[in-house]
Each structure stands twice: as structure tokens, then as C-alpha cells.
ZAMARGU-4260 file (C-alpha; in steps of 0.2 Angstrom, whole numbers, plus 5000, padded with zeros to 4 digits):
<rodrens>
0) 4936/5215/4801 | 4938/5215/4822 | 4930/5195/4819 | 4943/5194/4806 | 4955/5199/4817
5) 4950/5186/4831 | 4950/5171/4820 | 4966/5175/4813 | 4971/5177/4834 | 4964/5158/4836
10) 4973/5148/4822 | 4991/5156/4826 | 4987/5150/4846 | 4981/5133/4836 | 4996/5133/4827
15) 5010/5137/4839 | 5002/5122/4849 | 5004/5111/4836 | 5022/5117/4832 | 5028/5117/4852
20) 5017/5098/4856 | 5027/5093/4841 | 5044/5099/4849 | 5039/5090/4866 | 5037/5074/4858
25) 5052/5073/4850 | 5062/5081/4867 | 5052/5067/4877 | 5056/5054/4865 | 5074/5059/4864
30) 5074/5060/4883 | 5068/5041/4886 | 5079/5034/4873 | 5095/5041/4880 | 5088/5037/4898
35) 5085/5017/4891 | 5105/5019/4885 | 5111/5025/4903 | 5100/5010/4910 | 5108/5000/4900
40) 5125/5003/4902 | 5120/5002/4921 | 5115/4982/4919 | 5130/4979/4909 | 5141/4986/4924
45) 5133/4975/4935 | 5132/4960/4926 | 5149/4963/4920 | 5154/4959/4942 | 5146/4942/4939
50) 5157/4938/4923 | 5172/4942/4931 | 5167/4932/4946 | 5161/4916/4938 | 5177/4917/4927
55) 5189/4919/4941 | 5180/4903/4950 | 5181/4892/4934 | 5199/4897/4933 | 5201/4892/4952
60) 5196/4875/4949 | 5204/4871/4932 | 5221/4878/4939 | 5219/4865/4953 | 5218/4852/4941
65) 5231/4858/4929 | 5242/4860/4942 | 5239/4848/4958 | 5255/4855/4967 | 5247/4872/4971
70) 5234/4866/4980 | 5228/4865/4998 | 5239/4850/5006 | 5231/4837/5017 | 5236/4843/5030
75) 5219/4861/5028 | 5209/4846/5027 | 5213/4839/5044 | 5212/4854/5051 | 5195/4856/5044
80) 5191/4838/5050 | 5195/4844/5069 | 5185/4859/5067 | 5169/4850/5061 | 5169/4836/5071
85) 5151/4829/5076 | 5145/4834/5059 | 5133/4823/5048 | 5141/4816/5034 | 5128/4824/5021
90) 5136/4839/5028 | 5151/4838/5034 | 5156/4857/5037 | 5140/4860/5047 | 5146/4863/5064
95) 5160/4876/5059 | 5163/4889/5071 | 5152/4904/5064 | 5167/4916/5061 | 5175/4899/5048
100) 5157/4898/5043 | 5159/4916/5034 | 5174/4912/5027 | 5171/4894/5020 | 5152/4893/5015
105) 5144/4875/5016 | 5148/4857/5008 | 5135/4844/5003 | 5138/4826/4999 | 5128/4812/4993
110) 5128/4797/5005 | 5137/4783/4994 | 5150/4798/4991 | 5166/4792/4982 | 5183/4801/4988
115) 5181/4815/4988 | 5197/4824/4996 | 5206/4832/4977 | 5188/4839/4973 | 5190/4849/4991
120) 5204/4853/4990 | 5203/4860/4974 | 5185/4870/4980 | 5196/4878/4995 | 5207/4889/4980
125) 5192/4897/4974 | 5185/4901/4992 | 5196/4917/4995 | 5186/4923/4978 | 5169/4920/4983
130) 5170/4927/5001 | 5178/4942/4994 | 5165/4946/4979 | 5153/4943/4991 | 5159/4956/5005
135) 5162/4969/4991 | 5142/4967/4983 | 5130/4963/4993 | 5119/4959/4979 | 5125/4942/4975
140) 5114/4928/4984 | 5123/4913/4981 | 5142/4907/4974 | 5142/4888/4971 | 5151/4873/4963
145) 5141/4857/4956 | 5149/4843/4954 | 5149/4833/4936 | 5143/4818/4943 | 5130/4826/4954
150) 5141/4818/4970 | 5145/4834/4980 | 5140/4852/4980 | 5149/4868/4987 | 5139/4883/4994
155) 5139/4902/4998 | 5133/4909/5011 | 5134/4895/5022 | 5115/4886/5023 | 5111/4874/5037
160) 5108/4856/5029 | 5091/4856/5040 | 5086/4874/5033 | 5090/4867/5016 | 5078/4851/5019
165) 5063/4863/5025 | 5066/4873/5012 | 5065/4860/4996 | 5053/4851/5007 | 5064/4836/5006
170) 5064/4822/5020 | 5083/4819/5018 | 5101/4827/5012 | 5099/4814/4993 | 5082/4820/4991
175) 5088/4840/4993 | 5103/4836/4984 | 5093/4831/4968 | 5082/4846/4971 | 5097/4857/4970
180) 5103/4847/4954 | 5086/4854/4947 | 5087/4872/4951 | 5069/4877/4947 | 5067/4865/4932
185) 5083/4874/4925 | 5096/4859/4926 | 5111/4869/4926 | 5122/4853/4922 | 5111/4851/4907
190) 5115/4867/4900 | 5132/4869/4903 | 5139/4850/4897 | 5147/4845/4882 | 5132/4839/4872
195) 5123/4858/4873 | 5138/4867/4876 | 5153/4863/4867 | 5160/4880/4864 | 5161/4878/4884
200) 5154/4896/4884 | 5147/4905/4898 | 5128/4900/4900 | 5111/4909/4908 | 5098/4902/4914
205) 5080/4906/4914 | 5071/4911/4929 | 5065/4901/4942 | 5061/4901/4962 | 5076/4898/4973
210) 5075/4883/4982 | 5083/4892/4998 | 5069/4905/4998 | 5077/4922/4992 | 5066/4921/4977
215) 5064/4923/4959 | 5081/4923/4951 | 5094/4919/4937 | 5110/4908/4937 | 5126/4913/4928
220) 5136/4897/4923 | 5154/4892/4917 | 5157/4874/4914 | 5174/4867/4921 | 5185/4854/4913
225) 5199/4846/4917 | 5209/4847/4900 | 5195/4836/4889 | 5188/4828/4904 | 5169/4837/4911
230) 5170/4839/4930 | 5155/4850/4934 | 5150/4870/4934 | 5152/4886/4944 | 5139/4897/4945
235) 5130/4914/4956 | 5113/4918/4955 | 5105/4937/4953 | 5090/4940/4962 | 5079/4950/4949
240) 5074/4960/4962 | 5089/4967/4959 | 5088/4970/4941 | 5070/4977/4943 | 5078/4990/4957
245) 5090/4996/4944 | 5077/5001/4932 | 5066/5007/4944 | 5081/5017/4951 | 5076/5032/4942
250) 5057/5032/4937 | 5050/5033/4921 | 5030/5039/4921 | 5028/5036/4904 | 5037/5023/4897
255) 5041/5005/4904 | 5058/4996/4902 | 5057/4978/4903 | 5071/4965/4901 | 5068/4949/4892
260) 5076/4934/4887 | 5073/4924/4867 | 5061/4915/4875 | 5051/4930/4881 | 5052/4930/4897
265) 5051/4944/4909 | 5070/4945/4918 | 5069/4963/4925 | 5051/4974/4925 | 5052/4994/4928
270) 5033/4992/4929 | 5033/4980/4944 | 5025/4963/4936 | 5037/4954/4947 | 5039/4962/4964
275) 5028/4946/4971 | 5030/4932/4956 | 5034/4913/4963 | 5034/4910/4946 | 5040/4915/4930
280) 5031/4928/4918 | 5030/4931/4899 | 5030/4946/4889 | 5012/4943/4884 | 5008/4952/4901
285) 5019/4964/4901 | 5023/4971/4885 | 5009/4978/4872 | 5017/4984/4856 | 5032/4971/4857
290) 5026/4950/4850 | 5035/4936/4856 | 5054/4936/4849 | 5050/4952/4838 | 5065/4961/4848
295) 5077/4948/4847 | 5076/4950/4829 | 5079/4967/4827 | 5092/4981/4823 | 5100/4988/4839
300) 5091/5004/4846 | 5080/5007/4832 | 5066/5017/4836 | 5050/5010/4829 | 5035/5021/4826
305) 5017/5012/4828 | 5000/5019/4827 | 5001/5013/4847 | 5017/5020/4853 | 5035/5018/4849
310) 5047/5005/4854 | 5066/4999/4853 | 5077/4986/4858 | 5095/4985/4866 | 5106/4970/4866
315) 5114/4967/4884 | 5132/4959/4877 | 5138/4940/4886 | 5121/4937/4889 | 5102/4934/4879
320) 5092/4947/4884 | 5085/4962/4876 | 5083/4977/4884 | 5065/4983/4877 | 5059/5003/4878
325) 5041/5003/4875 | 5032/5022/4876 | 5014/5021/4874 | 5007/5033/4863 | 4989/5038/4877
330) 5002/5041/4889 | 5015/5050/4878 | 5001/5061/4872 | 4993/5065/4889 | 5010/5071/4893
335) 5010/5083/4880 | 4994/5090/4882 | 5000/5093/4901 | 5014/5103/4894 | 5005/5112/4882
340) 4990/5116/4889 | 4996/5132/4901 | 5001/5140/4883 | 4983/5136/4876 | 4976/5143/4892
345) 4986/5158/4891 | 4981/5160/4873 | 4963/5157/4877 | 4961/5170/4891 | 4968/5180/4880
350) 4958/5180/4866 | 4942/5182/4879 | 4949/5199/4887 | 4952/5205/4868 | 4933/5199/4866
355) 4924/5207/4881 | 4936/5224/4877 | 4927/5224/4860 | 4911/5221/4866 | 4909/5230/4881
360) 4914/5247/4871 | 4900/5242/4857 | 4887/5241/4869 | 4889/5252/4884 | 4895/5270/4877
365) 4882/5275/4864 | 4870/5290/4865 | 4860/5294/4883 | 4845/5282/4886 | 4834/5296/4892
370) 4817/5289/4883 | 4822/5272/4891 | 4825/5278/4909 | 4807/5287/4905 | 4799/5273/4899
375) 4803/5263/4916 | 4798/5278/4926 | 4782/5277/4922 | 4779/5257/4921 | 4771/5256/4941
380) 4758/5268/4932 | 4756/5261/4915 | 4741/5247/4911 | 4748/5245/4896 | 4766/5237/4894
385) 4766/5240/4874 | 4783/5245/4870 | 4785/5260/4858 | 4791/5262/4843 | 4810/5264/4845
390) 4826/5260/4838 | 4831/5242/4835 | 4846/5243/4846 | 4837/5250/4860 | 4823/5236/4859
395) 4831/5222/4870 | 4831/5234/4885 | 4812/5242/4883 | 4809/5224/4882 | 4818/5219/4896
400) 4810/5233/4906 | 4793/5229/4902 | 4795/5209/4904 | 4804/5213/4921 | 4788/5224/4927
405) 4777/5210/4921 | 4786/5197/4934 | 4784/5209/4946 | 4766/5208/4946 | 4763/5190/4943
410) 4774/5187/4957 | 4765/5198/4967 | 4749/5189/4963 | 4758/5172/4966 | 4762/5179/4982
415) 4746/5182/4987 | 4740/5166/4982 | 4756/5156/4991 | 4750/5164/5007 | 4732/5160/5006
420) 4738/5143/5000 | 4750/5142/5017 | 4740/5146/5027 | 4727/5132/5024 | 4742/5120/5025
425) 4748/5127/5041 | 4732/5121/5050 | 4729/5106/5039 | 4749/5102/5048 | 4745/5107/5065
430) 4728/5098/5066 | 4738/5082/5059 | 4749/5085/5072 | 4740/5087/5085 | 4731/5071/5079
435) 4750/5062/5077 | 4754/5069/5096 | 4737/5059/5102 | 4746/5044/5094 | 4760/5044/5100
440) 4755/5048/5118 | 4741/5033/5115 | 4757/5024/5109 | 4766/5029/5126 | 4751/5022/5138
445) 4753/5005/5124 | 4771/5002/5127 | 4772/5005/5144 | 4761/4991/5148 | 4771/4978/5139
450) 4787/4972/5148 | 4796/4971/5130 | 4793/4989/5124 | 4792/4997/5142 | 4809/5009/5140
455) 4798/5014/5125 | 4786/5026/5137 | 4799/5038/5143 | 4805/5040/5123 | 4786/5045/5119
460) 4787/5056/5133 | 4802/5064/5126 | 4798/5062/5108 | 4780/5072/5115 | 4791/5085/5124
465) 4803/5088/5108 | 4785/5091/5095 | 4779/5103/5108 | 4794/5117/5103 | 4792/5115/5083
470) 4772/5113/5084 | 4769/5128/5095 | 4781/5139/5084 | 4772/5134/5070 | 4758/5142/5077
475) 4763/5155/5084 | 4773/5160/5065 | 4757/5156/5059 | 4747/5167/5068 | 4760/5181/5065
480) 4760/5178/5044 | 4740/5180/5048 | 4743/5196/5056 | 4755/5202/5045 | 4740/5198/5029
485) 4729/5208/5037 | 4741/5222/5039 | 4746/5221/5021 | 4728/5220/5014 | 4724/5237/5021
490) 4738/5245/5016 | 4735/5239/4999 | 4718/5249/4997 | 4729/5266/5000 | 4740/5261/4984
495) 4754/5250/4987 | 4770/5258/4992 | 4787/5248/4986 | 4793/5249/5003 | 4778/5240/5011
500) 4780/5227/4996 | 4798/5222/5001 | 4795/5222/5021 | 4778/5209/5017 | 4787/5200/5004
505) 4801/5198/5018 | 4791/5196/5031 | 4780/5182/5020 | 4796/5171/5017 | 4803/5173/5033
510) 4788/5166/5040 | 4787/5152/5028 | 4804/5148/5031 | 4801/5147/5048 | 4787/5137/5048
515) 4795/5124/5035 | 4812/5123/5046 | 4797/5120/5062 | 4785/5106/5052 | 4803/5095/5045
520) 4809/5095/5063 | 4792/5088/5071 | 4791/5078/5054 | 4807/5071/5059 | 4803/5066/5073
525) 4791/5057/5071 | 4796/5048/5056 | 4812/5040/5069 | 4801/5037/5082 | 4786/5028/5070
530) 4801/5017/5064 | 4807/5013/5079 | 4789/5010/5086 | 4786/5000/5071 | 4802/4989/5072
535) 4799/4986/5091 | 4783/4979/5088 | 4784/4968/5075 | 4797/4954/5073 | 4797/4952/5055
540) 4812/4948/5045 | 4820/4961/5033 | 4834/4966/5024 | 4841/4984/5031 | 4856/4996/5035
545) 4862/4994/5051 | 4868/5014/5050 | 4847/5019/5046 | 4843/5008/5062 | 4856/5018/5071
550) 4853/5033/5066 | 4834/5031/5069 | 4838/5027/5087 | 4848/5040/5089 | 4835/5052/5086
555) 4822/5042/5096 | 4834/5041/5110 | 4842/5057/5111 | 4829/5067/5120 | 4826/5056/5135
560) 4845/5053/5138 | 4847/5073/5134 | 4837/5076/5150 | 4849/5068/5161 | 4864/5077/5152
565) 4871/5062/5143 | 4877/5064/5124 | 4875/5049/5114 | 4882/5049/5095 | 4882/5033/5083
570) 4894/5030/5071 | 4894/5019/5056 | 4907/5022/5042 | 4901/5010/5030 | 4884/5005/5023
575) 4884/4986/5032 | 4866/4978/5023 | 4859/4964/5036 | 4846/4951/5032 | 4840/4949/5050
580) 4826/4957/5062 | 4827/4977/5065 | 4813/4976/5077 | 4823/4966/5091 | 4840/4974/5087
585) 4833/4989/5090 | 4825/4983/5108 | 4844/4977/5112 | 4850/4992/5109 | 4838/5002/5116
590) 4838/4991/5133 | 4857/4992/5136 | 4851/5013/5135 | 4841/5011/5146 | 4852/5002/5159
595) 4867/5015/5155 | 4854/5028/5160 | 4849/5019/5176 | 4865/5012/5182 | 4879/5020/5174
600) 4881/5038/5180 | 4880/5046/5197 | 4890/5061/5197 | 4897/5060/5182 | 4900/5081/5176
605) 4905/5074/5157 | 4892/5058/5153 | 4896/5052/5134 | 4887/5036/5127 | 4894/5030/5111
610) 4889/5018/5097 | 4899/5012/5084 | 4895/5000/5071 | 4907/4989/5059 | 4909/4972/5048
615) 4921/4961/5050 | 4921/4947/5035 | 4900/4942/5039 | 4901/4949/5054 | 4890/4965/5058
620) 4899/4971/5077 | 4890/4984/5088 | 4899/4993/5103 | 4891/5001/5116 | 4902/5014/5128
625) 4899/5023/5140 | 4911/5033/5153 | 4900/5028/5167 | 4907/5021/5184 | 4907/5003/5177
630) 4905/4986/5185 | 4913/4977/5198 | 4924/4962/5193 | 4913/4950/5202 | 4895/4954/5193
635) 4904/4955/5176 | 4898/4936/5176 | 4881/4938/5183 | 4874/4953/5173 | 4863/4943/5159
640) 4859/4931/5172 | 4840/4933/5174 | 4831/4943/5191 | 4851/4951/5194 | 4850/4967/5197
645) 4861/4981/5211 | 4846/4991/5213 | 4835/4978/5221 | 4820/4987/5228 | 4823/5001/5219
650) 4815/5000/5206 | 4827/4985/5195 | 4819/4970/5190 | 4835/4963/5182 | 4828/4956/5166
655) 4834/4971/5156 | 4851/4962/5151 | 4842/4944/5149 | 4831/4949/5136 | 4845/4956/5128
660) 4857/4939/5130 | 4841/4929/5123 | 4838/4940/5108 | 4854/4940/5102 | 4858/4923/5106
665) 4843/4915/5100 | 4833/4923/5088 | 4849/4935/5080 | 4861/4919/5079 | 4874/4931/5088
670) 4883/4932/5103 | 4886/4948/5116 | 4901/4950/5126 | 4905/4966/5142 | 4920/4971/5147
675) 4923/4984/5161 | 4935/4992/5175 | 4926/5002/5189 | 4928/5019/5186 | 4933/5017/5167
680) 4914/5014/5160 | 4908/5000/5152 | 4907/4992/5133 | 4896/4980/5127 | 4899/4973/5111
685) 4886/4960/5101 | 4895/4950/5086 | 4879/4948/5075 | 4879/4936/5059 | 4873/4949/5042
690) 4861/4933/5036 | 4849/4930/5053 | 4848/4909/5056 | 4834/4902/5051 | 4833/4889/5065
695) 4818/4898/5074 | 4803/4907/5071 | 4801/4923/5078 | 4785/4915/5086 | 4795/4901/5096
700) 4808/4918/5101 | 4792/4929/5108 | 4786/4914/5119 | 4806/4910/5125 | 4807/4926/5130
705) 4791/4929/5141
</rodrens>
């Protein structure tokens, strides 16, 4: 019954989260659809300003024509004349004074242009218009008129005739005037004339890149007659930045909004496709559950339910576009189960304390386990670990007991075996290295007979010094665990107490601790220095990670440059692989070492070397810093030249730095550059190629270098 109980516990938690995810879909898909209505009311308000404003500019011009007498007399266009005078003819308002420049905009003409004095004074009535839309939004980019027979243009903002060159790429005012005439490939005259336009309606076009650079964008036009007679088209132009910004206003994580026209494509994008588009995008690439001109075809906000998600469309009125709601059904869910999942947690801790209530009363308060706490008693004594005949309840814990007294003493045999076994490897470890310290101290007479590898003897001196600490504690742990054997051993024959148990079995591991900690130092050691050793003695090509070479040669360096209380760190943050030699980079770097360490620091209380290491496009570039006193402005140029040194006679033989200049210059393809102040330190920094050249052997290098 109490299982019953629990599964019955289970389905109504299953249930209820069923019931509630179902509830939260519905709320969220409730939620988006009434937000895709509040978006859409908020494109209608602002595409509604540009309806207003490309209707009061058609009106402007038509009401010039219809009637002549309300116009601008000649007289505005001789003041205009007087206050643009020295202007090109292509453009013949260009050198307006900047506060009339505000209030007029910009005029372009073709050079054969006909008369042209009605036509401006018919554009000066809708000028009031434009300037003050455009002072009261500041989203409208351009207001413009073109002219029917492609003679003349008007502009807003005002545009310099040479920007508008540079910007269509033109090499004269015709050539940007027939650029303008095209508008992205749109032909806004094309759209709007009588042939494709007879109910002289209000026309869109698609999108298309601004030839005056603000970007992609759309054109609203009205075609303007005068009575039956076509005389051109008004239009202003909408950034689609600014119709991305208004459905990205308020986000939406899980669901995207995308504005699109019949031809399916991509006008506004809450999910960003255009925020850097030159050119223009489809739906394909943006929408998944929605086919090319599917949403033009359908019923007004119907939600439509797809094994992928659901999806509806909304008609923007005036114009051709659909605005599309698309909620994917991976996201939708995910954000169900983040909302439903506290409850089924809740439900699930729950259950388990209701479990572990039930199941801690069954098995901890029954009848006294006197015969069991006997039977346990008695084990340390007892050959025999049979268990008795008991109840079946019961026989997990005799088992447990016995099994548990069983480990006991194979582990104490183990132990015993371990030690023996240890102590054999201890001296097997010490003799090999003692017979490793020979090497390396056979290495140190080697290296320091070579003029290549000489900075190499003090680091076997120190690497020598450093195995001296870990090797003689191993011994002397060893020695001890010997000791403590022998001790034990004895005590053993008396009977074996548990109190002397734990203190040898504590004593053992302490000891093999030590000693492990002791012999992966040492071994340590001398795997960095064998590497280093290895690479400074051989100039073979291989591929390698220049953050494993510096971090070897921090190990080998650090001892020698400890002793005069320098710190030296290295860092690399990112794996750089080089094809290159390991051997000579390594020598460079332990040269310009070296020289820090002779000529760098005097009484410097805080001494700091630092190497860093990064890439740069196929660049590997190695710093060296230091904090030292630095060099004097007038050896900065001298310091790779060969026998230059400031400690003549004391010991300098000013080769250290030309061997370096050679290697990285010659055989590493690379180039080394230092930069210092006196009294601010000193940097070196080698620019290195990560693919070695291949345009000398490593033989030709050895010989250029001796």
C-alpha cells in the first residue's frame, strides 16, 4: 500500500505538470500575439508620418501648377541667385550660406538643362513642408523631388554635389544624376508613371543601398501630375534600421517578428539579419516555418499550428508588407519547461523525504542487535568468519561485519607487502639518481666547454643543488619508514594492538607520501633540464608548443636566477604550435638570461624578469622584461654588434647578444628588436615566423655562428 501510495504521489505531480505546461503555452502564445499587434500598430504610426508627408509634398507641387499665381515670384529666385553666386551649374544652390542650407536642401541639374525657373519655383512651396517634418523626426533621411523628364533633382538634407560624386563613384554631376535616377536598381520613375501606375497611387519601393551612404532603406513615392500631364515624383526614404529598432524596442526571446514585402523580402528583422546588410535579404534566411509568398495569402492574424511552431501574419494597411510572427516550437518548449520545472522539483524533493521517512523507520528501529554487536566483538579473535545461522533481515549486517574484518586483514597483508615493495624502489630511485646527478654534473663539465651552451654550466649547477633537497629527503624518509618496520615487526610478535596498527599504518603513508612528493620533484627536474639539454644540443627541426619550451625553461632557469633574488615567470595564454628549431630558441632565450643576470641589476631590492609569449596572424612574439637599470640611449644601437660589451675585462666577451641577432635572423627567419630607458628596464622582443624558412640548413647556421 505505502508503494501505492507513492506512485499515486508521482502521476498527480506528472499530471499537474502537464495541466500547468499546457496553461503556459497558451499564456505565452497569447502574450506574443498581442505583443506582434502592439508592434504593429507601432509601424503603422510611424509609417503613417511618411504618408502624411509625401501627400502634403505632392499636393505642394500640383497646387503650384493648378495655381501659378500662388507661387514664389521671380523676384525669391534672384535673391537665391545673389546668395549662391560662384556656384557650379550642376549645382547651383551649392554655396548657400549654412544657416539657408537648413532651410532649402540641395538642387541638381543636368548640364543641357532646359528652363527651369516654374519647376523651382514650384519646389520652393513644398520646402516649408520638408524642413519642418524633418525637424519634428529625426528618422527621415532624405525628402526629395525627381523630375519627369530626369532634367533636375531637389534634395533634403542638403548633400554637397562633390560628396554625391564620391559617394555613387561617379566622375561627373550627369553620371551621379543617372545614378540617382536608378535608386539601387529600384527606378522610382518607373514605378510611379502612368504605364505601371495609373491609379497614380502611392508606391513603395523594395530595398536597396543608399547611394549617399546611410544605408539599406526604402522609398515611399507619389507620382505628381499636372492635370493629365506626368511631371515627376515625391518621395522619403526610411532607413530599415529604423524599422528593425521598433521591433527590437521591446525584445522577444522566443519568437521573431520579421517584416516582408510580396516579393519576400526582408524589410524590418527583430532577429538582426540586417544590422550589417549592403544588400538586400530574402525570407529564405530568415524565416523557417513561413514559404515564399505563403503570408501574403493568408487570413489576417490567423494563428497557424505546425508540428514546428506557430506563425501568423498581419497586413500593414498603404503599403505591401506583412507583418510575420513566427514562434518556434524548441524554443517555445524550452521555455515551458523553465517555468515548470521549480514545480517538478518541488514535487520530486518531495516525494524523496516522504521515501527516506518510510525507509528510515523500516530499517532503523527494530529489535536490539545484541548477537550482532557480539558477533563483531569477537571477529579480531575468530579464525573462522562463517556467519551464523540468523534471521534474514539481520544477514546483510553480519555479512557486512565479517566482509569488513576480512579487508581489514588483506589490507594489512597488502600493507606489508607495499612496504617491502617501497622500499626496494626507494633505493632502486636513489641509486638512479645518484647515477642521473653524475650526468648531469658530466653534462655541466660538457657544456661549459662549448661557447654555445656555456650559460648551460651554472644551470647544472643549480639544477644539481635543487636534486640535492628532494634526493636527501628521500633518504632520510626512507631510512625513517625502515625504522619504523622494524619497530612494528616486534611489536607484532606480542600480538598486535589496534592502536599500533593505525600509528604504523599512518606513519607508512605519511612516509610514502613524502617520499613520492620528494622523487616527482627531482623527477621534475630533470625531465626540464633533459629537454632543455636535449634542444640546446641538437638543431633539428620540429613541430612544438612554444608555452612547453617556456615553461621548461622556466624550471631550468629558475634556480640559478633564484640565487641572485630575481623572480622570473612566463606566460603564454594560448597553445601557439611552431614548426621551427626548439633547440636554438631555447639558447636565445636562455642568453638574453643570462645577460639580464650579469648586466641588468645592481641594487635592485625588487628584481622581476618576465616572459610572455603571443601570435599575431603567423607571427609567434616573445618578450623579454626585465626592471633592471637598462641601457643607455647610445648602446641601444651597438648591443648585437659582435666583441660589444660594458664589462670589458670583467669577465664580458660581447658575443652573448650576436649569437642571438644571428640565430633569429638567420636560421629562425625572424627578427629581434630592444627597447629601453635607464632606470626603467629593458625589453627584448623576437617577431619569429610559426613555419621556420627553409633557406639554410642547420649545418650552414652552426658554422655562421662559430
Amino acid at each position: 500500500m505505502l508503494y501505492g501510495v507513492l506512485v499515486l504521489i508521482v502521476f498527480i505531480t506528472l499530471g499537474n505538470a502537464l495541466y500547468l505546461s499546457k496553461e503556459v503555452r497558451i499564456q505565452e502564445v497569447d502574450k506574443l500575439e498581442h505583443k506582434a499587434l502592439e508592434i504593429m500598430v507601432a509601424l503603422n504610426k510611424t509609417l503613417s508620418v511618411s504618408f502624411d508627408h509625401v501627400d502634403k509634398m505632392q499636393n505642394g507641387i500640383q497646387g503650384a501648377y493648378l495655381y501659378p499665381a500662388l507661387i514664389p515670384s521671380q523676384s525669391a529666385l534672384s535673391f537665391l541667385e545673389q546668395s549662391t553666386r560662384g556656384s557650379v551649374k550642376n549645382a547651383p544652390w551649392e554655396n548657400l550660406p549654412l544657416k539657408m542650407r537648413k532651410e532649402l536642401g540641395q538642387l541638381y541639374v543636368r548640364s543641357n538643362i532646359r528652363d527651369y525657373s516654374f519647376d523651382l519655383r514650384a519646389l520652393l512651396m513644398i520646402v516649408p513642408e520638408i524642413v519642418s517634418t524633418h525637424s519634428q523626426h529625426n528618422d527621415f533621411q532624405w525628402s526629395y523631388y525627381y523630375d519627369g523628364e530626369q532634367a533636375l533633382t531637389y534634395l533634403y538634407p542638403w548633400l554637397s554635389y562633390r560628396e554625391l560624386i564620391a559617394a555613387t563613384e561617379t566622375d561627373n554631376m550627369d553620371q551621379a544624376m543617372d545614378v540617382i535616377y536608378q535608386a539601387g536598381g529600384t527606378f522610382p520613375l518607373d514605378l510611379v508613371n502612368p504605364d505601371e501606375n495609373p491609379e497614380r497611387a502611392n508606391v513603395w519601393t523594395t530595398p536597396y543601398m543608399d547611394a549617399g551612404g546611410k544605408g539599406m532603406m526604402v522609398s515611399l513615392l507619389a507620382p505628381v501630375y499636372d492635370q493629365e500631364r506626368f511631371i515627376g515624383a515625391v518621395g522619403t526614404d526610411i532607413t530599415l534600421k529604423l524599422l528593425d529598432t521598433i521591433l527590437t524596442k521591446q525584445p522577444i526571446s522566443i519568437a521573431r517578428l520579421v517584416v516582408i514585402d510580396e516579393q519576400g523580402l526582408v524589410i524590418a528583422d527583430s532577429g538582426g539579419s540586417l544590422l550589417s546588410a549592403t544588400e538586400v535579404v530574402t525570407q529564405e534566411g530568415v524565416l523557417r516555418l513561413v514559404s515564399e509568398g505563403e503570408a501574403h495569402q493568408v487570413r489576417h492574424g490567423y494563428l497557424h499550428n505546425i508540428d514546428k511552431g506557430y506563425w501568423s501574419s498581419y497586413l500593414l494597411p498603404n503599403t505591401p508588407w506583412r507583418l510575420v510572427l513566427e514562434i518556434s516550437e524548441d524554443e517555445l518548449s524550452g521555455h515551458i519547461f523553465e517555468a515548470v520545472s521549480p514545480h517538478l522539483i518541488m514535487a520530486t524533493i518531495f516525494t524523496a523525504l516522504l521515501l527516506f521517512v518510510v525507509l528510515y523507520q523500516h530499517w532503523h528501529f527494530s529489535q536490539p542487535a545484541m548477537r550482532l554487536a557480539q558477533f563483531v566483538e569477537g571477529l579480531p579473535d575468530n579464525h573462522n568468519l562463517s556467519i551464523p545461522r540468523i534471521p534474514e533481515r539481520w544477514y546483510y549486517w553480519f555479512e557486512r561485519a565479517a566482509t569488513t574484518e576480512n579487508d581489514r586483514r588483506e589490507y594489512l597483508e597488502k600493507t606489508k607487502q607495499q612496504t617491502i615493495e617501497l622500499e626496494h624502489r626507494v633505493d632502486e630511485r636513489t641509486e638512479e639518481l645518484q647515477k642521473a646527478l653524475e650526468v648531469l654534473k658530466a653534462t655541466q663539465e660538457e657544456l661549459v666547454r662549448s661557447e654555445k651552451l656555456s650559460g648551460l654550466g651554472s644551470l647544472v649547477a643549480g639544477i644539481a643543488h635543487e636534486l640535492n633537497t628532494p634526493i636527501g629527503n628521500a633518504i632520510v624518509v626512507a631510512s625513517s619508514l625502515k625504522e619504523f618496520n622494524h619497530i612494528f615487526i616486534e611489536s607484532t610478535k606480542e600480538g598486535i594492538r589496534r592502536s599500533a596498527l593505525d600509528t604504523y599504518i599512518e606513519q607508512s603513508g605519511q612516509s610514502a607520501d613524502s617520499i613520492e612528493r620528494n622523487l616527482q620533484r627531482a623527477a621534475e627536474l630533470i625531465s626540464s633540464f633533459k629537454q632543455v639539454a636535449v634542444d640546446q644540443s641538437s638543431y633539428q627541426r620540429r613541430r612544438f608548443e612554444l608555452d612547453e619550451v617556456l615553461h621548461e625553461l622556466r624550471i631550468t632557469m629558475s634556480p640559478s636566477l633564484s640565487r641572485s633574488q630575481i623572480i622570473l615567470s612566463e606566460e603564454c595564454p594560448q597553445a601557439i604550435n611552431m614548426d621551427s628549431y626548439p633547440g636554438p630558441l631555447t639558447q636565445i632565450l636562455m642568453n638574453l638570461l643570462s645577460n639580464a643576470l650579469v648586466h641588468a641589476f645592481t641594487d635592485h631590492d625588487h628584481r622581476t624578469i618576465e616572459i610572455k609569449g603571443q601570435q599575431i596572424e603567423d607571427k609567434a612574439i616573445i618578450t623579454v622584461t626585465d626592471n633592471g637599470q637598462g641601457i643607455a640611449q647610445e648602446n641601444l644601437a651597438k648591443v648585437f654588434d659582435p666583441f660589444f660589451t660594458t664589462r670589458l675585462g670583467q669577465g664580458g666577451s660581447g658575443l652573448g647578444l650576436n649569437i642571438v641577432y644571428n640565430l633569429v635572423t638567420d636560421l629562425l627567419g625572424g627578427d629581434i628588436q630592444v627597447t629601453s630607458e635607464l632606470g626603467q628596464g629593458c625589453c627584448f622582443t623576437l617577431t619569429l615566423p610559426l613555419v621556420a624558412p627553409e633557406k639554410q640548413t642547420p649545418d650552414t647556421v652552426n658554422d655562421s655562428l662559430v
